[in-house]
C-alpha positions as CSV (number, residue, x, y, z in Angstrom):
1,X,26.9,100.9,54.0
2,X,26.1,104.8,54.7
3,X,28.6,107.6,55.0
4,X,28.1,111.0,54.7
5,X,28.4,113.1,51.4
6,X,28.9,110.1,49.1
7,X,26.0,111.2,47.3
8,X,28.6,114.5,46.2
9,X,32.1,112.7,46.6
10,X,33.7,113.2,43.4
11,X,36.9,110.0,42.9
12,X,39.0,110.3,39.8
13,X,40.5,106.8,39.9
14,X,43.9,106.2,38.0
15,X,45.4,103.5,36.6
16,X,48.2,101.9,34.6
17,X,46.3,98.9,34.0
18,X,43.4,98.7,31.0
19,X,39.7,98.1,32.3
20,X,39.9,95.7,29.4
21,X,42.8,93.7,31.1
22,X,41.5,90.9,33.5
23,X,42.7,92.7,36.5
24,X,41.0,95.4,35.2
25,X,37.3,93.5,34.8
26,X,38.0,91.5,38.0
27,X,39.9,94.0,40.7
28,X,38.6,97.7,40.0
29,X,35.2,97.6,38.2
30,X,33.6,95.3,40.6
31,X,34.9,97.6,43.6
32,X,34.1,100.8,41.7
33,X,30.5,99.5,41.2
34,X,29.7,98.5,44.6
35,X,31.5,101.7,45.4
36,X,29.0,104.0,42.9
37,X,26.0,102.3,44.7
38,X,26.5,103.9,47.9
39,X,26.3,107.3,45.7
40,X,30.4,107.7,44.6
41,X,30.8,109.6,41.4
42,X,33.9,107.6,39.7
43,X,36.0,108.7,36.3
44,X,38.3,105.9,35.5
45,X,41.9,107.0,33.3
46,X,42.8,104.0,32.2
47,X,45.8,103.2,29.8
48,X,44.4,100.5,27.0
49,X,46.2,97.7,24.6
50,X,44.9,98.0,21.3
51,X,43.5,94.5,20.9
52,X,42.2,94.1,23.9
53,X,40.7,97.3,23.5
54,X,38.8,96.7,20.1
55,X,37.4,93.4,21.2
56,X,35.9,94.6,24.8
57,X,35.5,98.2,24.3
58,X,32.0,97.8,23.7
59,X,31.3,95.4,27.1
60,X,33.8,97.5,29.5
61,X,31.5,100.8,28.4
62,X,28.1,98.5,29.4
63,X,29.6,98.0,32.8
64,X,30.5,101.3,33.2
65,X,27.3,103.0,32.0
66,X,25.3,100.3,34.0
67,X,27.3,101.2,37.3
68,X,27.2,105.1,36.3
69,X,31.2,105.2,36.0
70,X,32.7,107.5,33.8
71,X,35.6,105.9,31.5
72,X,38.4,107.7,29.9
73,X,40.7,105.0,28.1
74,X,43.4,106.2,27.0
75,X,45.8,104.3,24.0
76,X,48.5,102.1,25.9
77,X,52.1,103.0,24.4
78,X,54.5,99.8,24.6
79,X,56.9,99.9,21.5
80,X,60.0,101.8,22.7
81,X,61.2,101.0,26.3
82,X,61.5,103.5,29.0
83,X,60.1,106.2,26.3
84,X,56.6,104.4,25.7
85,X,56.4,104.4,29.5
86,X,57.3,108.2,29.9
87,X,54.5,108.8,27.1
88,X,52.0,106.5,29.1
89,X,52.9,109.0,32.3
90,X,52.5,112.2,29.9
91,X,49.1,110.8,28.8
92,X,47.7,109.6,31.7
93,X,48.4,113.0,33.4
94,X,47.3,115.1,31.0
95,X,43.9,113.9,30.9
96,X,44.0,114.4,34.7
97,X,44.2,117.4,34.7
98,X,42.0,118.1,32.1
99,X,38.8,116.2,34.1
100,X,40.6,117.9,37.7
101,X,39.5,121.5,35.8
102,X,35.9,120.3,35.1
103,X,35.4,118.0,38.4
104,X,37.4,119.1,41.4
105,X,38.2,115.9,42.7
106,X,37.7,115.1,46.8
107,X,39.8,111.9,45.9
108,X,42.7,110.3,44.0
109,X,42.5,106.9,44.0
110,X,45.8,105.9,42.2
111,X,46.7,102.3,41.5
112,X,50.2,101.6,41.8
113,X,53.3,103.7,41.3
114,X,53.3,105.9,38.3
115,X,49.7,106.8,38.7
116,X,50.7,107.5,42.2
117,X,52.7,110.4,41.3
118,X,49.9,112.0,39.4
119,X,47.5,112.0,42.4
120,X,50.8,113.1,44.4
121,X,50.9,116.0,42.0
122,X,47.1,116.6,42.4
123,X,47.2,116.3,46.5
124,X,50.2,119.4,46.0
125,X,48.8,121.7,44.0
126,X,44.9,120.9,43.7
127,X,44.2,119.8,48.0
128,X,42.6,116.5,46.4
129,X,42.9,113.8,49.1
130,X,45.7,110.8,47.6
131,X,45.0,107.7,48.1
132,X,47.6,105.1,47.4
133,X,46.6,101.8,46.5
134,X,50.0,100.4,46.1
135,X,49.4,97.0,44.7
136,X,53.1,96.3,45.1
137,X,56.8,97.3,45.3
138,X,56.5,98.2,41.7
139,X,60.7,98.9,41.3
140,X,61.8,95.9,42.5
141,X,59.2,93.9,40.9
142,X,60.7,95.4,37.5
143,X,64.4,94.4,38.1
144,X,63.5,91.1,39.8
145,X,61.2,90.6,37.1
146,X,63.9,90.8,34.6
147,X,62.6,93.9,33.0
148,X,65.1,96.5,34.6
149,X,68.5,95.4,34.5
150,X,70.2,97.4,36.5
151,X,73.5,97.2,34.7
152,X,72.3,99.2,32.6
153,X,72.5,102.8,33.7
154,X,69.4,104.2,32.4
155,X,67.8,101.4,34.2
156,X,69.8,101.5,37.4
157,X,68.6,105.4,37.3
158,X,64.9,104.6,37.3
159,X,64.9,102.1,40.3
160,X,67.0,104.4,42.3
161,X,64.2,107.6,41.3
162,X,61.2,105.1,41.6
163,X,62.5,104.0,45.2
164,X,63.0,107.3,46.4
165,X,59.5,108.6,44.6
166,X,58.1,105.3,46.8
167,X,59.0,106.6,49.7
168,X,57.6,109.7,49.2
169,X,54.6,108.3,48.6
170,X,53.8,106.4,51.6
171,X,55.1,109.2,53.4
172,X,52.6,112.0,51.8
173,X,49.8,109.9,51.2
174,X,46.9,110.8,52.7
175,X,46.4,106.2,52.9
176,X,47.9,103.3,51.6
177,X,46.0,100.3,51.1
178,X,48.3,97.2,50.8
179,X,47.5,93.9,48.8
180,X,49.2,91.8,52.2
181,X,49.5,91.9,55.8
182,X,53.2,91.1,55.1
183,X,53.5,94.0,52.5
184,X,52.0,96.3,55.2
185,X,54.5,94.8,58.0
186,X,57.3,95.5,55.4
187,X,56.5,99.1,54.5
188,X,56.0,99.2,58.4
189,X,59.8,98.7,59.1
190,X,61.5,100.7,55.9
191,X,64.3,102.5,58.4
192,X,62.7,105.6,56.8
193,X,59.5,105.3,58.7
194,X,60.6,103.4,62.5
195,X,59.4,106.6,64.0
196,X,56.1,107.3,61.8
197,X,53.1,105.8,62.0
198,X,51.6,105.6,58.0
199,X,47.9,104.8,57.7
200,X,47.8,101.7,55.9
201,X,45.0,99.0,55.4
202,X,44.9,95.8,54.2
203,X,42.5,94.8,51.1
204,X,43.6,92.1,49.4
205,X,42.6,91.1,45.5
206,X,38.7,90.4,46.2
207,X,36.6,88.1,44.6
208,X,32.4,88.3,44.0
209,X,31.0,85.8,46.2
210,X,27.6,85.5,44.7
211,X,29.1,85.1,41.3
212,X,32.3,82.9,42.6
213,X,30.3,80.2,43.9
214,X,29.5,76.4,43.4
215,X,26.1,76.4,43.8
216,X,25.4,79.3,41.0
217,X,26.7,76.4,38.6
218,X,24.3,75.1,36.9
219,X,25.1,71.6,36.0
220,X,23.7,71.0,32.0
221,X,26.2,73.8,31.6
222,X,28.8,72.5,33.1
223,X,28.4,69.3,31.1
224,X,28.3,71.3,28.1
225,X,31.3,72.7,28.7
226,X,33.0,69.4,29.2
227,X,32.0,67.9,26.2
228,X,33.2,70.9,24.2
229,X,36.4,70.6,25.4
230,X,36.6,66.7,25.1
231,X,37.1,66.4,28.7
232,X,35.4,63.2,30.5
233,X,33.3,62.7,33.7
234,X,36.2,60.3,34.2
235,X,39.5,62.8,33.7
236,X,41.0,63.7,36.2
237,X,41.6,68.3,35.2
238,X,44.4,70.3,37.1
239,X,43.5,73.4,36.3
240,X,45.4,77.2,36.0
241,X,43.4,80.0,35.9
242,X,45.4,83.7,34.8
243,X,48.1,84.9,32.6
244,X,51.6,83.7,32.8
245,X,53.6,86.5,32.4
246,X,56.6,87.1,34.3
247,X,55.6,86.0,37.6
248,X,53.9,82.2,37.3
249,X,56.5,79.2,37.0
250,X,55.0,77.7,33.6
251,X,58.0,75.4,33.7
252,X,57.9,74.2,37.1
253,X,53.5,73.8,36.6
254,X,54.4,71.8,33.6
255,X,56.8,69.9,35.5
256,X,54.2,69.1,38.1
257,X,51.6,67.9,35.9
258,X,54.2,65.5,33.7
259,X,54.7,63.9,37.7
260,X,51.3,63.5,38.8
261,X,49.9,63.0,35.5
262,X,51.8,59.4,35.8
263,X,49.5,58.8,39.1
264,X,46.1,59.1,37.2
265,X,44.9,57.0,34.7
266,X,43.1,59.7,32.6
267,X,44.3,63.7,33.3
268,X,44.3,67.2,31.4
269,X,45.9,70.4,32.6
270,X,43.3,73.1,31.6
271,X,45.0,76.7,31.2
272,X,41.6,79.4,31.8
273,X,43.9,81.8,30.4
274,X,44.9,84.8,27.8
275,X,48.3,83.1,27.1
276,X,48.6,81.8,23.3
277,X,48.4,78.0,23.4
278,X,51.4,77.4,21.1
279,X,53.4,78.9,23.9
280,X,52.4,76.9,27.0
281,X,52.5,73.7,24.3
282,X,56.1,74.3,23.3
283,X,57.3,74.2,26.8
284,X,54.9,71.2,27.7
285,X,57.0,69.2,25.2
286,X,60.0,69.7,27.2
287,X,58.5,68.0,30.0
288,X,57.2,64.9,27.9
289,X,53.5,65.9,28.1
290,X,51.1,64.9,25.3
291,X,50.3,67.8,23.5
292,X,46.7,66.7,23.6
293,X,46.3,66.6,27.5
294,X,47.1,70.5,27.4
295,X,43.9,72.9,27.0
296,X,44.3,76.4,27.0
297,X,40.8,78.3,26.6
298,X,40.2,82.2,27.0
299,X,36.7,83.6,28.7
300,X,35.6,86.9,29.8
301,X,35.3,87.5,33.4
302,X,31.7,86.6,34.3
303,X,32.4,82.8,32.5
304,X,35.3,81.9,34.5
305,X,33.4,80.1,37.5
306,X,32.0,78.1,35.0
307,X,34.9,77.4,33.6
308,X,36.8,76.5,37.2
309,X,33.8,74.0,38.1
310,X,35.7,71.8,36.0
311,X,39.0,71.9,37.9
312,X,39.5,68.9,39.9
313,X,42.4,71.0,41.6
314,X,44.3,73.9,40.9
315,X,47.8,75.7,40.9
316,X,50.0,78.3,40.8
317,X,53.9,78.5,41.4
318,X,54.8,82.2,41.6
319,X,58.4,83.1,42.1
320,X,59.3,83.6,45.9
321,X,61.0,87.4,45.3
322,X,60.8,90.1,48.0
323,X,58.8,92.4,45.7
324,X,56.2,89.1,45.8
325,X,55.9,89.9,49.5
326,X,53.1,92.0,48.9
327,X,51.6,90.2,46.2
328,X,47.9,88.6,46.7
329,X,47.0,86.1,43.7
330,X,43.5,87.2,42.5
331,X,42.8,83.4,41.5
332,X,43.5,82.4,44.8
333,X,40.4,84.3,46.3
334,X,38.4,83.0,43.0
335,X,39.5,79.1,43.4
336,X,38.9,79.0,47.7
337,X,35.3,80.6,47.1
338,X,34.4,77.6,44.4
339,X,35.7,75.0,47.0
340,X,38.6,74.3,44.5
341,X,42.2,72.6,46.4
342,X,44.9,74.8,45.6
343,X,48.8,73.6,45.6
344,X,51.1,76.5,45.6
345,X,54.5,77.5,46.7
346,X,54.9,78.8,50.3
347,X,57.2,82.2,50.0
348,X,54.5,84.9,48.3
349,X,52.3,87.2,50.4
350,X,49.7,85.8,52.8
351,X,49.2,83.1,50.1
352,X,50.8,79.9,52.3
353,X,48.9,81.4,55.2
354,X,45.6,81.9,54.2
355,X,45.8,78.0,52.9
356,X,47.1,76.7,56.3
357,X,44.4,78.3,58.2
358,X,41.5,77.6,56.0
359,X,42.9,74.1,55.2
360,X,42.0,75.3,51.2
361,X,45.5,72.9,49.8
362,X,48.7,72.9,49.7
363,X,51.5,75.0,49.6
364,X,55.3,73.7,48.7
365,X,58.5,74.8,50.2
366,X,60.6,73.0,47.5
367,X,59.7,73.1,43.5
368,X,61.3,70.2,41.9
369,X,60.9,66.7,40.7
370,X,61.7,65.0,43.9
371,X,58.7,66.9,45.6
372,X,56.6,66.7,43.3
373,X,57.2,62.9,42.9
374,X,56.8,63.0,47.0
375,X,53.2,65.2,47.1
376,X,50.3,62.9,46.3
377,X,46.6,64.4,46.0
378,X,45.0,62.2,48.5
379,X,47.2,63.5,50.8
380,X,46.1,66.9,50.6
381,X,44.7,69.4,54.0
382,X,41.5,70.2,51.8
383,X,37.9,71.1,53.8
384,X,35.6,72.4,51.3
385,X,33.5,74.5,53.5
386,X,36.4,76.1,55.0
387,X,37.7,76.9,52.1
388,X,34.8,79.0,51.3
389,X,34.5,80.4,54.7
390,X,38.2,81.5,54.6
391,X,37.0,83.5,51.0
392,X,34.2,84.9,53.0
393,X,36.1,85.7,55.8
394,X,39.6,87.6,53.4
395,X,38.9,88.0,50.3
396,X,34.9,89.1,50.2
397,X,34.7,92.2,47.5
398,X,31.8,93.4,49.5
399,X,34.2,93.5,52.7
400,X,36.5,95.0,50.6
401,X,34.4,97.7,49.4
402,X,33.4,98.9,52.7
403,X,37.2,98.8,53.7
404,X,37.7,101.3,50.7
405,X,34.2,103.5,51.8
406,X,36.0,103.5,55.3
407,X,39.3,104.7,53.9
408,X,37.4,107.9,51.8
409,X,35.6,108.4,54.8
410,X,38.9,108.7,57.3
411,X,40.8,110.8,54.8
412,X,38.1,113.3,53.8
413,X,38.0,114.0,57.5
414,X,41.8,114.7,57.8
């Protein structure tokens, strides 16, 4: 990958979302590395939570320094609503502008809405080329997400601002990159743009092949692993990988395992995740699962394929909104490229269409005990080698790097 005058491109990258944060670790730095080898200079503002912060300050910086990034974290404000968020905004800006006066960006490369209007600003008054990497409808995934309730009037406000700000920015930017082919088709057929041709590109949520792989594992490890976490050659693991937050049906996972749990004679549902364990165990209760077949274990980044080997097969029940249309699952990418059978619902992004092709699991129309009573794993479309091709051939970070390279090269020629 060569393109003229990346050796003086200057990219102040924006974002809401910590470097400490997982999507942080696994959906910018490993871009923004491959991105600094082909010459890029990056500075990251990034907005991040306190104890995430203190316990991988020090391993975030090593990345950076390693990859020649500069990193500006900035404190993540999250006590009053609507406020904290308005003081993120002020924050995040301010130290903009401050590196703009020193650096003279070519690029902003803004992930998601709010930081969006600061390299909207930048693109107005500074000619720095905006890039839009919208990750998603960001207003409607706030009221469907339960977060905005529109109701309320101050909140009713903000989604009727934050639309029309949306569609202002994938008017005015100078390229949106959308997470989905059905995200892009969406934007594609807003009334507001039937007549206008936007420059948008696809790049889903990548994953690092080399490191996302099956034959990286090295077995004593994996066995180690297993014995630390009581889990036999003989159990049979359905594994989650990611944080719950508002998005993932914990309930309806749960609900899952308690039916096919009855099908196995020995089984564990291992949680790779963030989420405290006391919370996923209090709902497992509800569905009559022992307490003792529920392991939830944190890792950084660079252990989860380890971690994943152990999954016999995965899953993850996202709820089927229209803001989910342009949503691409970063575990998805992870799980296909370690030749691990996915069961999902059908209804979110590409995610029920990427499995069908690549025959990589199964994806459900219907979440509920009669399904799940009905889905047996035997049964399951699984072909481990096309499971890893269809990670090679969508969700390759080294693809989606040169997608991004292409995208600075098109719009520092416009």
């Amino acid at each position: 990958m060569h393109i003229n005058r990346l050796s003086e491109l200057k990219i102040i990258y924006i974002s809401y979302d910590g470097m400490t944060d997982s999507l942080g670790q696994s959906q910018v730095l490993p871009y923004l590395t491959e991105l600094s080898k082909e010459g890029c200079s990056f500075h990251i503002v990034s907005l991040e939570k306190e104890e995430k912060f203190k316990k991988l300050r020090s391993h975030i910086q090593d990345i950076c320094d390693a990859a020649g990034i500069n990193w500006h974290p900035l404190p993540y404000q999250d006590k009053i609503p609507v406020f904290s968020a308005f003081s993120n905004f002020k924050s995040l800006k301010k130290k903009t502008l401050e590196l703009q006066r020193y650096n003279s960006f070519d690029i902003a490369h803004c992930r998601s809405d709010i930081p969006g209007l600061i390299g909207h600003y930048l693109q107005r008054n500074f000619d720095v080329k905006f890039l839009f990497d919208m990750r998603g409808f960001w207003a409607d995934e706030r009221v469907e997400g339960g977060i905005w309730n529109k109701s309320n009037p101050v909140f009713k406000f903000l989604y009727s601002y934050f639309k029309k700000k949306e569609t202002v920015l994938f008017r005015e930017a100078d390229a949106i990159v959308s997470l989905t082919e059905k995200g892009k088709e969406v934007i594609s057929n807003m009334p507001d743009f039937k007549n206008e041709k936007l420059d948008i590109s696809v790049i889903p949520c990548c994953v690092d092949l080399y490191a996302f792989s099956s034959e990286a594992i090295i077995s004593e490890q994996q066995s180690e692993l297993r014995n630390s976490l009581g889990i036999s050659n003989e159990t049979t693991v359905l594994g989650y990988l990611g944080s719950i937050g508002t998005w993932y049906m914990l309930d309806e996972m749960l609900q899952f395992y308690a039916v096919q749990r009855s099908k196995e004679q020995s089984s564990v549902f291992l949680f790779i995740s963030g989420e405290k364990e006391q919370n996923i165990q209090e709902k497992a209760k509800k569905y009559g699962v022992p307490l003792n077949e529920v392991i939830v274990k944190s890792c950084l980044h660079n252990e989860v394929p380890l971690y994943i080997s152990l999954f016999d097969y995965s899953i993850f029940f996202i709820r089927p909104t229209f803001s989910k249309s342009a949503s691409s699952p970063t575990k998805q990418g992870e799980l296909m490229a370690m030749k691990i059978p996915i069961v999902c619902n059908s209804g979110v992004g590409d995610t029920d269409l990427i499995l069908d092709k690549y025959q990589a699991g199964s994806s459900l129309s219907e979440l509920n005990k009669n399904a799940f009573s009905k889905w047996e794993r035997k049964d399951m479309t699984f072909d481990p080698s096309n499971s890893r091709k269809g990670a090679e051939e969508w969700f390759s970070l080294e693809k989606g790097a040169k997608n991004y390279l292409s995208i600075y090269q098109r719009i520092l020629s416009k």
